[in-house]
N, C-alpha and C positions, 0 to 999 in steps of 0.2 A: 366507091371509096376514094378515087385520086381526085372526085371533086373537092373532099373534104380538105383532102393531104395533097395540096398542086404539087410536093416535093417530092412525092414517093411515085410518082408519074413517070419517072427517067430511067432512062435502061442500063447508063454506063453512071461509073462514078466523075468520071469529065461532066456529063450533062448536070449531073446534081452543084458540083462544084459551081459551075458556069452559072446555074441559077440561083443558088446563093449568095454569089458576088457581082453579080449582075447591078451594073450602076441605077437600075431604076429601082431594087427594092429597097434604097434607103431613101432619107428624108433629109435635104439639106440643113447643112447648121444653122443652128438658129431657129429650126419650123418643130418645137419639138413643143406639141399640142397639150402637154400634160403641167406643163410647167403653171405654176400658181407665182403668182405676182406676190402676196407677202411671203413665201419661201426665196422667190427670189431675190426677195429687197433684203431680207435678212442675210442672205448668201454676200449681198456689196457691201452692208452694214459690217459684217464681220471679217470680211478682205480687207475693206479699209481698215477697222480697228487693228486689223494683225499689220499693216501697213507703217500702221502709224507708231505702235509700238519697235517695229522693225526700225526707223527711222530713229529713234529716241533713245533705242540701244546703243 
């Protein structure tokens, strides 16, 4: 079973900690594999438009 759950493997609640915040289980900014390129273009589409309405206020 702690092959399934590597988390539930630890004896103390330091070691759990330590492996949850552990600089290698994230993923640097920017590498995040799920993102969709027309969600994201919509995302600058609509920063700019609130940009530009901010400006015009």
């Amino acid at each position: 079973m702690s092959q399934d759950y590597p988390l539930t493997a630890h004896k103390t609640i330091w070691d759990f900690l330590q492996a949850i915040f552990a600089p290698d289980q994230y993923m640097l900014g920017g590498n995040c594999y799920l993102w969709q390129r027309p969600l994201v273009g919509l995302h600058v589409i609509r920063a700019s438009d609130q940009s530009r309405n901010a400006i015009a206020a």
